[in-house]
N, C-alpha and C positions, 0 to 999 in steps of 0.2 A: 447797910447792916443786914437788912431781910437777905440779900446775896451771898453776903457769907455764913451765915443761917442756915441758905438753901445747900451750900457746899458741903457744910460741914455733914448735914446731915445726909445728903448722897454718900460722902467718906461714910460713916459709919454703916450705913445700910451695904453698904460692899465689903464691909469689914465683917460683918454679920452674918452676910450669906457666906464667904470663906468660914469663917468661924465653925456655922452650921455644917457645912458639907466635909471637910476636916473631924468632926467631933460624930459626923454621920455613922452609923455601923458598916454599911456598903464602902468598901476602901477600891474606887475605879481606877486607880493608881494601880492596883495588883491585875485588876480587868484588862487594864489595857494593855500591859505588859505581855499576858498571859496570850493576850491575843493576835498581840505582834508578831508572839514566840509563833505561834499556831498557821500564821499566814508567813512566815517567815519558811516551814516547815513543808507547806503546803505548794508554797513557790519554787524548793528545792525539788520535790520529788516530781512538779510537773516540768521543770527544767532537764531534769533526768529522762521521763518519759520523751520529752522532746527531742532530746538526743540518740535514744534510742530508735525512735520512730524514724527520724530522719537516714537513720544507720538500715534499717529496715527495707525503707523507700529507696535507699540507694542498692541496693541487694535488690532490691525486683525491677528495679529498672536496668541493672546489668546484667538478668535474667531475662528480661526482657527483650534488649539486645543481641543477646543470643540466639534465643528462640528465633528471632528473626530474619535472621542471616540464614538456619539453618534450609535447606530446604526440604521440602514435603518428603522425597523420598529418604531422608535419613530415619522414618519413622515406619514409612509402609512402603514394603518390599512386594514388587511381583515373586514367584513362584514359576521357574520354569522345571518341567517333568520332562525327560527325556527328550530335551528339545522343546518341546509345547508348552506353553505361557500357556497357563491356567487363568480364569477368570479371574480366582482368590487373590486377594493381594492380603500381606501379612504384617500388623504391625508389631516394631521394634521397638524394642526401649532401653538406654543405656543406661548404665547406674553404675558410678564405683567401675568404673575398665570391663564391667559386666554386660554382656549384650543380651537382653531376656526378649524371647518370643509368647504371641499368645497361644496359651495351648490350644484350648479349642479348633482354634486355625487352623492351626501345623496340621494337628492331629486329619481334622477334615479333609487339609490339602492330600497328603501322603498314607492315609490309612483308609478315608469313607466310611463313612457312620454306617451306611449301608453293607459292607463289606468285612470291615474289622471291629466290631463292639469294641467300645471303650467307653465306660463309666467313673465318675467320681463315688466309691462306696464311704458313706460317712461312718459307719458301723467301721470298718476298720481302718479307714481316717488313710487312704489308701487309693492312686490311680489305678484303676485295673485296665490293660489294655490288651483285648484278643477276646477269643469267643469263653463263654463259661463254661465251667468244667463240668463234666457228666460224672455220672454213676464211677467210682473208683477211681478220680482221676480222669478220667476221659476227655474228649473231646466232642460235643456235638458237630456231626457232619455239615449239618444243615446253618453252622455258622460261620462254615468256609466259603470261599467266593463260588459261584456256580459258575461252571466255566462255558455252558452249552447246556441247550435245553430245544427238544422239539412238544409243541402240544396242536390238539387238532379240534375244532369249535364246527366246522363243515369244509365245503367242497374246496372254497377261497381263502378261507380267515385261518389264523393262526389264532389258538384258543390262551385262554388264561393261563395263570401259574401262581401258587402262592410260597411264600416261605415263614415260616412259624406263624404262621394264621392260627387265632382263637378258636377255631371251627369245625377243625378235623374230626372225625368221630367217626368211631364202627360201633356197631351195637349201643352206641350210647359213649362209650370210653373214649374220650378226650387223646389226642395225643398233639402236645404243645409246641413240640420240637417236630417239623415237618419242613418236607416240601411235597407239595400237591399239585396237579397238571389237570388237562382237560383232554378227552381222548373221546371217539366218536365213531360210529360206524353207521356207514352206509352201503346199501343194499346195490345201490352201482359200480361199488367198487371192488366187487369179486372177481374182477380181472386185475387189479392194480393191490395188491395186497401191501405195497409201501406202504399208500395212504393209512392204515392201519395201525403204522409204528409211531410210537412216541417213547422220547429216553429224557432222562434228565444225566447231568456228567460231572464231573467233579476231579480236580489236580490233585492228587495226594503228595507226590512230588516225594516217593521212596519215603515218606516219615511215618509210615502206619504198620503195623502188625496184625493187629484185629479190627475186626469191624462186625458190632453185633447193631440190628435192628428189625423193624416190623415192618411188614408189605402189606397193604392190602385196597380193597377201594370204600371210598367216604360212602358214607351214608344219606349223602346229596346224591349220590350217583341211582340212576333210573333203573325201574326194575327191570331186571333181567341183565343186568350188566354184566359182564364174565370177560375175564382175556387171562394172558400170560405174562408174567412176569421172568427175564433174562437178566442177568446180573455179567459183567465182563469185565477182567482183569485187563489191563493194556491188549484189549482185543482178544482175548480167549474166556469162554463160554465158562462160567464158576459155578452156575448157579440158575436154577429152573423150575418155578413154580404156575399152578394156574390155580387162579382166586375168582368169587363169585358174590357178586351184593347178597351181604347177611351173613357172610361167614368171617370169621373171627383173622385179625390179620395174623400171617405166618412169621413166625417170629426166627431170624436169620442170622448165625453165625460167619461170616467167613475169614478166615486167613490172608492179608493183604499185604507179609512181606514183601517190599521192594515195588510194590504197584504203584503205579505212575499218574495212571487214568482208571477213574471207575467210570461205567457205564451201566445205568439200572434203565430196561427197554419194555414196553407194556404193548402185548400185541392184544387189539379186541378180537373177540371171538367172532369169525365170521357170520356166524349162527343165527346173530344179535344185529336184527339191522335198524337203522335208524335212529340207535339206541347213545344216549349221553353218559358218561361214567367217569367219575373222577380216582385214578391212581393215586398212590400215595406212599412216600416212605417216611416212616415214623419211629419217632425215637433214636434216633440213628448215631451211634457211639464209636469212635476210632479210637485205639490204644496204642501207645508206640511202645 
């Protein structure tokens, strides 16, 4: 009798708690649905990613395999100039049946920094390649290639040389656009008067017409410094001045149709022994 007592009343304390949670405000029947929905949701879109990903990793790995195969040099190319293998080697990039070079490179290889200016100007969003233009269009001289230059430091050495050096000055006035030499005179060489000459030269190569610029010697050069200044067309005499440390540089017009080769020559003045002076042609403009 207690036994079925005990049953019965288990049945009802389980009828009870259903009862309760049924009659509950919280309905977990809607919970759980809601949450099946949610992982249900959540399993499709990582099933998607998965797919993707996999689609992904197969694309870099048959990327991969290419790159592989390829070899080194389908990327970086030597550079031969006129016969001679350059040290530069140049790399290549395909894209789209398009074969792109680095500029900088190229440019290096076939042009020299030192030789033919080339800048990226952001101002007008613009490669500029060649020297900058002077006063009306022009052309600075001094930012074509030097083709030849003599300078003289003493008896042995062959002396300095600058090209648009910060430093130029006559009386104080700056000239930014130069080339400047080293020129020298000694008291034992009044038998050998070579010794004396120094020129700087330049290819014009028939493209020029004018040519205006200023001669004179730096204001580093020693007192007493003095010589002469010759100016020569493909070998004939244009042009003949003589300058003196502290006078003002002479400012020089000439006519350069069809001239090939210029030639500016600085003789020291015998006079002046011992004596160091630096020449200099400044500002120097070519017009075609």
């Amino acid at each position: 009798m207690k036994k079925c007592i005990s049953f019965f009343t288990v049945v009802l304390a389980v009828i009870f708690c259903f009862v309760a949670v049924a009659s509950s405000p919280t309905n977990y029947k809607t919970m759980y649905e809601k949450l099946l929905k949610d992982y249900n949701s959540l399993k499709t879109q990582y099933d998607k990613l998965k797919k993707e990903n996999a689609n992904l990793q197969a694309k870099v790995n048959e990327l991969s395999k290419k790159a592989a195969t390829n070899p080194v040099y389908e990327y970086q190319r030597d550079i031969i100039l006129n016969g001679v293998t350059l040290k530069y080697k140049v790399p290549f990039i395909n894209y789209k049946g398009m074969r792109f070079v680095h500029l900088d490179s190229i440019l290096y290889c076939f042009f020299n920094k030192n030789i033919t200016p080339w800048k990226i100007n952001d101002n007008q969003k613009a490669l500029v390649i060649g020297p900058d233009l002077g006063p009306n269009g022009g052309i600075f001289l001094t930012d074509l290639p030097l083709s030849d230059y003599k300078s003289i430091v003493d008896y042995y050495n062959k002396g300095r040389f600058g090209i648009n050096t910060k430093d130029v000055t006559v009386l104080g006035r700056p000239y930014n656009k130069n080339i400047w030499w080293e020129a020298y005179n000694a008291a034992g060489w009044s038998s050998d008067e070579s010794r004396r000459w120094s020129f700087v030269q330049y290819k014009l190569n028939g493209d020029y017409k004018k040519l205006k610029m200023s001669l004179g010697l730096d204001d580093d050069s020693e007192v007493g410094a003095s010589g002469k200044f010759t100016i020569y067309l493909d070998g004939e005499k244009r042009y003949e001045t003589e300058i003196a440390k502290g006078e003002k540089a002479k400012d020089v017009s000439l006519d350069v149709v069809g001239g090939n080769t210029l030639k500016i020559e600085f003789f020291t003045n015998p006079n002046q022994n011992d004596c160091r002076m630096f020449p200099f042609v400044g500002d120097a403009v070519l017009y075609k």
